[in-house]
Backbone as CSV, one residue per row, in Angstrom:
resi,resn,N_x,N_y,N_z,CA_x,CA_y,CA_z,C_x,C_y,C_z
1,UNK,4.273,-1.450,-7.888,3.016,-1.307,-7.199,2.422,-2.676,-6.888
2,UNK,2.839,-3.292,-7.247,1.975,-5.038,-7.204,2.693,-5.885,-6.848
3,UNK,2.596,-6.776,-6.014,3.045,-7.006,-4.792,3.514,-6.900,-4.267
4,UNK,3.841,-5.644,-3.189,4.005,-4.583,-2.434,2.965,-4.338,-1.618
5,UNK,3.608,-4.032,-0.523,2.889,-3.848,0.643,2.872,-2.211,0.740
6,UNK,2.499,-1.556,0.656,1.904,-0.040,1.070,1.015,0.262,2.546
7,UNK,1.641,1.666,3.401,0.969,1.848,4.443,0.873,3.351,3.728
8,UNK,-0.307,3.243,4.347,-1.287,4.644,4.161,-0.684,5.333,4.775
9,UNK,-0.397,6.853,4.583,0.009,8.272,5.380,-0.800,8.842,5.392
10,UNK,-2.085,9.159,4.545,-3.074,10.210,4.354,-4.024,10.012,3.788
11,UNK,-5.201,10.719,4.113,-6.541,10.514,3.188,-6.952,11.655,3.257
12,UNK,-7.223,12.182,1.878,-7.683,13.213,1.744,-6.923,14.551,2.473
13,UNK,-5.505,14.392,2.166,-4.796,15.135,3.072,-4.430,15.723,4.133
14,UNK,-5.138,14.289,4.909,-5.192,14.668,6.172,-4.225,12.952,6.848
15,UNK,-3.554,13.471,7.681,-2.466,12.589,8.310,-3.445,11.326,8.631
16,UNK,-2.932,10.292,8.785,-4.085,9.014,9.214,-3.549,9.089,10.946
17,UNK,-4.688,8.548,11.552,-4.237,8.383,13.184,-4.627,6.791,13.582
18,UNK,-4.107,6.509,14.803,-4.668,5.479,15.330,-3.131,4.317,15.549
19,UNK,-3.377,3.750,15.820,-1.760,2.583,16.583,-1.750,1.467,15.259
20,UNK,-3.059,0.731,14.432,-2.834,-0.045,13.511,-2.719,0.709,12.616
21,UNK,-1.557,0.675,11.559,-1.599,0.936,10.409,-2.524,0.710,9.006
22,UNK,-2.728,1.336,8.408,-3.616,1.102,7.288,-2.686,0.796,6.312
23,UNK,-3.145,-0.525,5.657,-2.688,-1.013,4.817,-2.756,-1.029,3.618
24,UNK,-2.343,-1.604,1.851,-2.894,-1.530,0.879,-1.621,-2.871,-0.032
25,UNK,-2.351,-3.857,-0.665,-1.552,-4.364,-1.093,-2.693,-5.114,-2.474
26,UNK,-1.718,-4.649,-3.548,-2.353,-5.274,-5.153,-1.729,-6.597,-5.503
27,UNK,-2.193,-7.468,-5.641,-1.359,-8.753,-5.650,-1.415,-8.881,-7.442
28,UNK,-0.500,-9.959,-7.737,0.046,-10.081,-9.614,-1.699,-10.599,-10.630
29,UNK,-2.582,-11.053,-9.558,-3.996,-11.145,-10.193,-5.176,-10.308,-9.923
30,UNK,-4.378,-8.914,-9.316,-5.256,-7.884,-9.384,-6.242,-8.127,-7.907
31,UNK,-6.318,-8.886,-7.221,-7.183,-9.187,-5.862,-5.823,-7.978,-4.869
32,UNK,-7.051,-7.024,-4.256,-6.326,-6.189,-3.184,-6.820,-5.948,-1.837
33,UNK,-6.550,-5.994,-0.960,-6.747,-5.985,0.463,-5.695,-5.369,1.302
34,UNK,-6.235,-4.868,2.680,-5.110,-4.930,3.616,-5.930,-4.388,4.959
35,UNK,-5.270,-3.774,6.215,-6.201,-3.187,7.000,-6.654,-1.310,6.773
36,UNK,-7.806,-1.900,7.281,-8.348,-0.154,6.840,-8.266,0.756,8.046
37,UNK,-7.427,0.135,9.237,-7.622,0.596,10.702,-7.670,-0.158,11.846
38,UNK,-8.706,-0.900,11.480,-9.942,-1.784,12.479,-10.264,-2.767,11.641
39,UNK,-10.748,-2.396,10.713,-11.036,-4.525,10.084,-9.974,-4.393,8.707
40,UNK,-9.900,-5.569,8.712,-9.463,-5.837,7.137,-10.790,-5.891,6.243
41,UNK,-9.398,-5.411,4.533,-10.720,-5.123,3.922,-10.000,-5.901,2.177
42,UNK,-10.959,-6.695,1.595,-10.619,-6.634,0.248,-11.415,-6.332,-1.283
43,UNK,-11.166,-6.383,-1.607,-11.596,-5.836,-3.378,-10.551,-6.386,-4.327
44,UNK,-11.038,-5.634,-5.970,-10.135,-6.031,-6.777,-9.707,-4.821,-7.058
45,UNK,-8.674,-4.905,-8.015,-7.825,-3.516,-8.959,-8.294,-4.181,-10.608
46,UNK,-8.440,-2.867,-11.338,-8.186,-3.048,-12.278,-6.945,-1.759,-13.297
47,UNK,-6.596,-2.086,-13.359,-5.016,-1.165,-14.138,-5.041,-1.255,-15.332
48,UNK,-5.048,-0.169,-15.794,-4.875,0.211,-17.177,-3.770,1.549,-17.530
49,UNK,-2.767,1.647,-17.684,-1.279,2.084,-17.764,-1.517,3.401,-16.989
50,UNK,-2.008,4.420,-16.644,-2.080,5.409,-15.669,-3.395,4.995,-14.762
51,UNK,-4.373,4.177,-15.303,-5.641,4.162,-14.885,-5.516,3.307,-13.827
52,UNK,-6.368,3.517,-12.920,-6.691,2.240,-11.469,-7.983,2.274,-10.649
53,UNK,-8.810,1.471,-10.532,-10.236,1.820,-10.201,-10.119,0.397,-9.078
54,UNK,-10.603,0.167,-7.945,-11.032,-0.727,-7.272,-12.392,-0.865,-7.289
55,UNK,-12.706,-2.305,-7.171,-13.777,-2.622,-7.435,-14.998,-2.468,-5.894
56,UNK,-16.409,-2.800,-5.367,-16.814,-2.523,-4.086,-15.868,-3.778,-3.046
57,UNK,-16.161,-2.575,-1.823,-14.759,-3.638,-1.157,-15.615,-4.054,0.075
58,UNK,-15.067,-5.216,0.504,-15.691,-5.736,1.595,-14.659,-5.755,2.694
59,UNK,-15.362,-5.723,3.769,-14.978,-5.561,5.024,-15.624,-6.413,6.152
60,UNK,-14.367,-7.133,7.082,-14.632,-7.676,8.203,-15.609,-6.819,9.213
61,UNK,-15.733,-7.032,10.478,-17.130,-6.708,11.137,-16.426,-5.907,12.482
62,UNK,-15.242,-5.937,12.786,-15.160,-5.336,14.421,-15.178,-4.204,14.871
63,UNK,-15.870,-4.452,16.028,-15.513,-2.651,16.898,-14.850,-1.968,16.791
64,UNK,-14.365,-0.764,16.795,-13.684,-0.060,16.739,-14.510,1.327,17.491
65,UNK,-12.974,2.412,17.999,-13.199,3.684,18.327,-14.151,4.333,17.414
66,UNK,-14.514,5.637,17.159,-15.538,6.136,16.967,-14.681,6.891,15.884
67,UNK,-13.402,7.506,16.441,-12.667,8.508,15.300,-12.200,7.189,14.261
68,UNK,-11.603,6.164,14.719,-10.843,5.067,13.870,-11.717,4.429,13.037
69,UNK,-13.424,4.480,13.219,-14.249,3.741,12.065,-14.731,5.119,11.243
70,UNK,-14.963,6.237,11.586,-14.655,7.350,10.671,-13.888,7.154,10.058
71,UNK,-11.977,7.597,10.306,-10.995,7.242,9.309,-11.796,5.833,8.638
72,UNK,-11.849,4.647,8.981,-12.252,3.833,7.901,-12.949,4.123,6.889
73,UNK,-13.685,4.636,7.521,-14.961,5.011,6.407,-14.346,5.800,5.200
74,UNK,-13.436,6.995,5.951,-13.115,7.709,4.516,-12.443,6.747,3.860
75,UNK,-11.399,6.302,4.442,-10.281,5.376,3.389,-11.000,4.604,2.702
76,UNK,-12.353,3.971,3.063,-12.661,2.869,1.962,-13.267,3.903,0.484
77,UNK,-14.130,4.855,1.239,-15.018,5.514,0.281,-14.188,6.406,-0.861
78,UNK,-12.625,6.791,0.079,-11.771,7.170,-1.052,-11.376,6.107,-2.316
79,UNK,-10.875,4.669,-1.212,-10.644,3.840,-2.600,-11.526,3.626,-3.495
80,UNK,-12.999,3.784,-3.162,-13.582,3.428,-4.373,-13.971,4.671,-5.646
81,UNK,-13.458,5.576,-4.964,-13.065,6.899,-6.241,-11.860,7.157,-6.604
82,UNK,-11.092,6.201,-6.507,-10.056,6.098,-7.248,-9.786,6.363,-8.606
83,UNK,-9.234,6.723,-9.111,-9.327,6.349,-10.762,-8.205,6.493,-11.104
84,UNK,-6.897,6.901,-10.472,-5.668,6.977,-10.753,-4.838,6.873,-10.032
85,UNK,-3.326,6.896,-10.337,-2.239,6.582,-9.439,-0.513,7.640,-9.870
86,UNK,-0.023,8.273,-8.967,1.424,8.030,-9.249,2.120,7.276,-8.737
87,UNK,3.231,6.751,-9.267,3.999,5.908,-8.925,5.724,6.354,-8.334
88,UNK,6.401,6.148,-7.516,7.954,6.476,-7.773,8.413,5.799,-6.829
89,UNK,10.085,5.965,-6.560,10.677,4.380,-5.957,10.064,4.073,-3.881
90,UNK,9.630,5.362,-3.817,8.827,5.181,-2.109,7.875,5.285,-2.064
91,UNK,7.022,5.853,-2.607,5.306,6.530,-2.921,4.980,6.356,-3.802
92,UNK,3.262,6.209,-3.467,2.283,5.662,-4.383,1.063,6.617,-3.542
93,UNK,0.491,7.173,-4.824,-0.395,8.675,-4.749,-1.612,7.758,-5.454
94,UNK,-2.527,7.920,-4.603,-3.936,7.004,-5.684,-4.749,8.519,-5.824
95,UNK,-5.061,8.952,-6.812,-6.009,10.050,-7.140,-7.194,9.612,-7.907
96,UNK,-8.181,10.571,-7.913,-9.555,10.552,-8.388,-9.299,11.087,-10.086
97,UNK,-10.429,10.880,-10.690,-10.150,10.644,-11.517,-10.128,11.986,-12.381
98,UNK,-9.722,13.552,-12.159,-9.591,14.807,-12.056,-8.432,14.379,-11.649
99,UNK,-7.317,13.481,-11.493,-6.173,13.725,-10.976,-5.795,14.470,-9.412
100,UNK,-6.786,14.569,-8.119,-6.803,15.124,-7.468,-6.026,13.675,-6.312
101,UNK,-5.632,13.860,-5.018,-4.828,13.116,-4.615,-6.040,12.704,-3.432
102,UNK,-6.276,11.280,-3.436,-7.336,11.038,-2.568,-6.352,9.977,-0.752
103,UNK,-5.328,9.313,-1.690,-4.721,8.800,-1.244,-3.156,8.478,-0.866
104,UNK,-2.141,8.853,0.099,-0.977,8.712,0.074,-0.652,7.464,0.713
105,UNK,0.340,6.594,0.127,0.991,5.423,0.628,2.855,6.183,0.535
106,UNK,3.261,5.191,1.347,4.675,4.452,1.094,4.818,3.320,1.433
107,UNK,6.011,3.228,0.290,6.493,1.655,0.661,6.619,0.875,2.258
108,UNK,5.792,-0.267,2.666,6.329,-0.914,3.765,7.543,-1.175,4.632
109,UNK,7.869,-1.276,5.218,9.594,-1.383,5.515,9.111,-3.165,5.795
110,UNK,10.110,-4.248,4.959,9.984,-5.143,4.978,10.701,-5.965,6.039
């Protein structure tokens, strides 16, 4: 999961849309960022062996479509109810902290 590049498939089980990919990447000192759509965005992680919470995340400033700063909106407001994760060798599931699935990634193609 850490340093790895992850693109978003879903939020809130719903397919992501739009031509930029949404991004997600945890670097080895816990600082995480990537694009949320339309701006880039970063925060921190904190990990604790199933546990994962991001900290408030900040975000660049640009325009965007009307549906594509919606999707933003959810994706950020999901990461910050994060509270968990599965892990396996293509996917990475970030869930709330009920274990419910807020977020789907896979691995980047490098």
């Amino acid at each position: 999961m850490i340093d790895q590049l992850w693109t978003v498939t879903s939020i809130g089980g719903r397919p992501v849309t739009g031509t930029r990919p949404l991004t997600l990447s945890i670097a080895a000192d816990h600082r995480a960022g990537g694009s949320a759509g339309c701006n880039n965005f970063f925060t921190e992680a904190t990990i604790d062996d199933s546990k994962l919470h991001f900290g408030p995340a900040a975000a660049t400033r640009m325009a965007c479509a009307t549906a594509i700063a919606d999707q933003e909106t959810a994706f950020l407001a999901a990461l910050a109810a994060v509270g968990g994760y599965e892990l396996d060798s293509t996917s990475l599931r970030l869930l709330d902290a009920a274990g419910i699935p807020l977020i789907g990634l896979i691995r980047a193609a490098e």
